[in-house]
N, C-alpha and C positions, 0 to 999 in steps of 0.2 A: 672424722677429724679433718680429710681432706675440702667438707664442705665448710668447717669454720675458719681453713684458712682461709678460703676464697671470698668468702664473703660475709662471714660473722664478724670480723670487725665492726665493717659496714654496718650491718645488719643491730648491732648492741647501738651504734651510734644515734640510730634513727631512733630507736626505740628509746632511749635515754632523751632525746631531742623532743620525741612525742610526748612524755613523761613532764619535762619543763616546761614546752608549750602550752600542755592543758593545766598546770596548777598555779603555771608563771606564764598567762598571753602576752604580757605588754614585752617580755624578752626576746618572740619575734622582730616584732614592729618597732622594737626602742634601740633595734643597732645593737640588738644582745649579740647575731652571730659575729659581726666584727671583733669586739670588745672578746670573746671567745676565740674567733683565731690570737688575737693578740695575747692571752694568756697560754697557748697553746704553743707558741712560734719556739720558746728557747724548750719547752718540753719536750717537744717533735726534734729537736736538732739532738740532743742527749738521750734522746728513745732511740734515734736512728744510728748513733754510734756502738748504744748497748747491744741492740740487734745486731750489727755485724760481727761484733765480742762472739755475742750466743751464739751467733751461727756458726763459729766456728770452734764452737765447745766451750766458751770460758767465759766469765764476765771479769766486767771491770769495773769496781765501785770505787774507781776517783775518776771517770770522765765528768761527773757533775761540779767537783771541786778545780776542776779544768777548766770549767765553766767561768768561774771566778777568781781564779785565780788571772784567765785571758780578759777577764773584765777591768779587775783593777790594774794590770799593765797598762789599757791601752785607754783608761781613763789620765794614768801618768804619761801616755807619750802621746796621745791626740795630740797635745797642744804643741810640742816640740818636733815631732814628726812629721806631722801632714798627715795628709792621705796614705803614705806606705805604715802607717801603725797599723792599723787593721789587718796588715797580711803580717807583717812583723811576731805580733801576737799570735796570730794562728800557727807562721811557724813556728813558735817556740811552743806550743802543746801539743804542737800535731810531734816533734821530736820529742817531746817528755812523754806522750803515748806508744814512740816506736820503742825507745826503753823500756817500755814496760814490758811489750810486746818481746823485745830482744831477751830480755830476765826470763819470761815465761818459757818462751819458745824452747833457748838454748843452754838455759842456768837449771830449766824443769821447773823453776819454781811454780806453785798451785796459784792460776789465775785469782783467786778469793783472797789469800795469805798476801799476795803481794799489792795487789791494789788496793787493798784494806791499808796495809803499811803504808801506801802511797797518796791515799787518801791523805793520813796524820800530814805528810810533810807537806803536802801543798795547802793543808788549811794553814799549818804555820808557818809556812811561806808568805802565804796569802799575808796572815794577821802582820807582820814584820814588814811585808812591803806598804802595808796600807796603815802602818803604824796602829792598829785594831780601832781605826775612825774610818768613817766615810771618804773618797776618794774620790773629787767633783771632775768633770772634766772642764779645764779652764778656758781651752782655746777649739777653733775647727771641730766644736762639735755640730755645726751646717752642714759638715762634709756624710754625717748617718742620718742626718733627720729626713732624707725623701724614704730612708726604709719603712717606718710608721708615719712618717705625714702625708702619703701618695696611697692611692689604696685602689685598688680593682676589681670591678664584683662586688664591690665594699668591704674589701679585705684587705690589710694592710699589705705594701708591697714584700714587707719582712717574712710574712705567709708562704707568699707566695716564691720567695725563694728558699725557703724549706719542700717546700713542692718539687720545685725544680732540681734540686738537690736528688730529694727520695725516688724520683724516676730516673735519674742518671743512676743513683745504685742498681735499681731494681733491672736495670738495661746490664751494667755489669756483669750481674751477678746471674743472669740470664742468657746473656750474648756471648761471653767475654769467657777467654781461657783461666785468667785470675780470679772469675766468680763461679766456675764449675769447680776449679780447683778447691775455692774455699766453701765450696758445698761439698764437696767430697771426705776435706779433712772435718767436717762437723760432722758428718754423717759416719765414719770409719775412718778413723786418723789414721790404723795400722794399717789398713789395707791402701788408704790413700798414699800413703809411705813404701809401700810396695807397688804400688800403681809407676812410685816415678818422679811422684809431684813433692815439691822443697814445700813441705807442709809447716817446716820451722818459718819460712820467710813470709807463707800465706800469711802464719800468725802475727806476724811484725807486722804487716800489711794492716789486716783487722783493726790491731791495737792501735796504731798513725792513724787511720779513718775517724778512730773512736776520738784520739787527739784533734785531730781536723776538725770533724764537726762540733768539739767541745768549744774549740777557740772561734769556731762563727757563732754559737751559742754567746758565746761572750761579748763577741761585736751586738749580737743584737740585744742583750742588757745595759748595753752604753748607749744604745741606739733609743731605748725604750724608757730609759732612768735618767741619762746622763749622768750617773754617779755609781760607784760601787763600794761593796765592802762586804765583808766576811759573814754579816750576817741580816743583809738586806736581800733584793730581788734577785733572786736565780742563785740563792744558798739553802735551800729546802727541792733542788733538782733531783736529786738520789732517784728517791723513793719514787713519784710521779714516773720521771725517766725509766725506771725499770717498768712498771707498771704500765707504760705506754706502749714499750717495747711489746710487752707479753702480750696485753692485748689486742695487740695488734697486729697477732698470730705468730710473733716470734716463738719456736719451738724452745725452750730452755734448756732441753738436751741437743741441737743444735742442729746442722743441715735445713731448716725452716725460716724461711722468712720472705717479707713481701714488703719490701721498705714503704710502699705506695699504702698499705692498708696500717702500716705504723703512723699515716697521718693522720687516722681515721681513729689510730689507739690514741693519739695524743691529743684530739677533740673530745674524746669520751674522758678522758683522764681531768682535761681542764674542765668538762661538762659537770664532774663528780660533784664538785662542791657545791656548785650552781643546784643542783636535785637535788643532793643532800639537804642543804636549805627550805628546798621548796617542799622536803615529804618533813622538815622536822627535827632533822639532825643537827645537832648543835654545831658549831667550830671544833671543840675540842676534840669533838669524835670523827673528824676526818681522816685522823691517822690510820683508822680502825676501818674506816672505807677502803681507803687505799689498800689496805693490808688484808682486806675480805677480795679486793677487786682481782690483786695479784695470784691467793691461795686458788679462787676457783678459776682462773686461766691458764695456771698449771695445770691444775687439775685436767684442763680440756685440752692442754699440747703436749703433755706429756707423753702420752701411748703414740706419738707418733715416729718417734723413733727412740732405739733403746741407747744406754748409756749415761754418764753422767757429767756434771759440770766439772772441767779443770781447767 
């Protein structure tokens, strides 16, 4: 288990990459990997939020709905804001993730139960702000377009600061007294609770990252669309987001993870469909991928430490 956190991520990526290349050559050579990171960019930013969730025992299934809900805000205030919209927005999920965080930590409520419920309100939040139409952005949308119009490596710059994002975790959570701590409570809440450590406050912490990075997911769907709505680009994030998470060696029972190799889940994740295609699988059966891709990397992080999701 310890070899497929390290480098099984990696390791599926390449081999799913070798898979496309040989049934689909012209996907190297035609600007496929670019075109790849950029389906990959708002994935990787809602994989990297779930993963910090999981690590510290709990998930949250409305960071994706975070996603969009900070999309269509900031499609309304581009134009009347400026340039501070984009942080604007992020604060306002990155605070709607510490509440979750606060409900869970200090109300007890079961991380699933509540962001499940949380879920409902911010899609109809969502629907009600965006009157259930598309939501264009009218003005200063020059101010996101160097994110995908600038590209290095041949990778959009939007990539690239999901990159830079997942090492500053991975630095935390490694270096840092707030990311032992919140290895600690994933791994043994009670003992981590007897250790010392405000393992309620870690959790509020988790939950605001989850927030945080929902609401730069969101910036880069405005960046990537310039329009939003309820059930356009980056409203099918859930399912992908989790699935990028896991594969990309996030333990699900929690104490596990490697933000850096969640970029590597969130390449295989966007890769899925691209294979899919190329051995056969139809569209409609990509649910059914996802949902095969998740059960067996359970299956592989599971025995890595005991306990369950809360």
């Amino acid at each position: 288990m310890d070899m497929w956190a390290s480098v099984g991520p990696v390791a599926v990526f390449i081999v799913l990459l070798a898979v496309v290349a040989v049934l689909r050559p012209a996907f190297l050579g035609g600007g496929g990997i670019g075109i790849l990171a950029i389906q990959a960019t708002p994935i990787l930013l809602v994989a990297m939020g779930q993963a910090i969730v999981l690590h510290v025992g709990s998930i949250d299934l409305s960071n994706a709905a975070m996603a969009v809900l900070a999309a269509i805000l900031l499609a309304k205030a581009l134009g009347p804001l400026g340039a501070p919209a984009p942080l604007v927005c992020i604060a306002v999920v990155t605070v709607i993730g510490a509440v979750n965080g606060w409900l869970i930590a200090f109300a007890q409520v079961p991380s699933f139960a509540l962001t499940l419920g949380t879920l409902g309100i911010l899609q109809a939040a969502s629907l009600v702000i965006s009157k259930a139409t598309t939501v264009y952005v009218t003005a200063n949308g020059d101010l996101l377009s160097p994110l995908f119009g600038t590209a290095l490596a041949s990778l959009p710059a939007a990539f690239w600061v999901g990159v830079i994002l997942a090492v500053l975790l991975w630095a935390m959570l490694r270096f840092t007294q707030l990311g032992q701590g919140m290895t600690a409570v994933g791994l043994n809440e009670t003992g981590a609770l007897f250790s010392g450590l405000r393992t309620r406050w870690l959790k509020v912490l988790a939950f605001a990252l989850s927030g945080l990075l929902a609401g730069v997911a969101g910036v880069m769907i405005i960046a990537q669309g310039g329009a939003a709505s309820t059930n356009g680009l980056g409203s099918d994030l859930l399912l992908p987001g989790i699935a990028a998470a896991i594969v990309g060696g996030t333990a699900i029972t929690g104490g596990a993870t490697n933000p850096v190799n969640v970029v590597f889940g969130a390449l295989t994740v966007a890769l899925v469909p691209i294979a899919a295609a190329a051995v056969g699988v139809t569209p409609q059966a990509q649910s059914l991928v996802y949902g095969l891709v998740i059960i067996i990397a359970v299956a592989l992080t599971m025995s890595r430490s005991s306990g369950v999701v809360k």
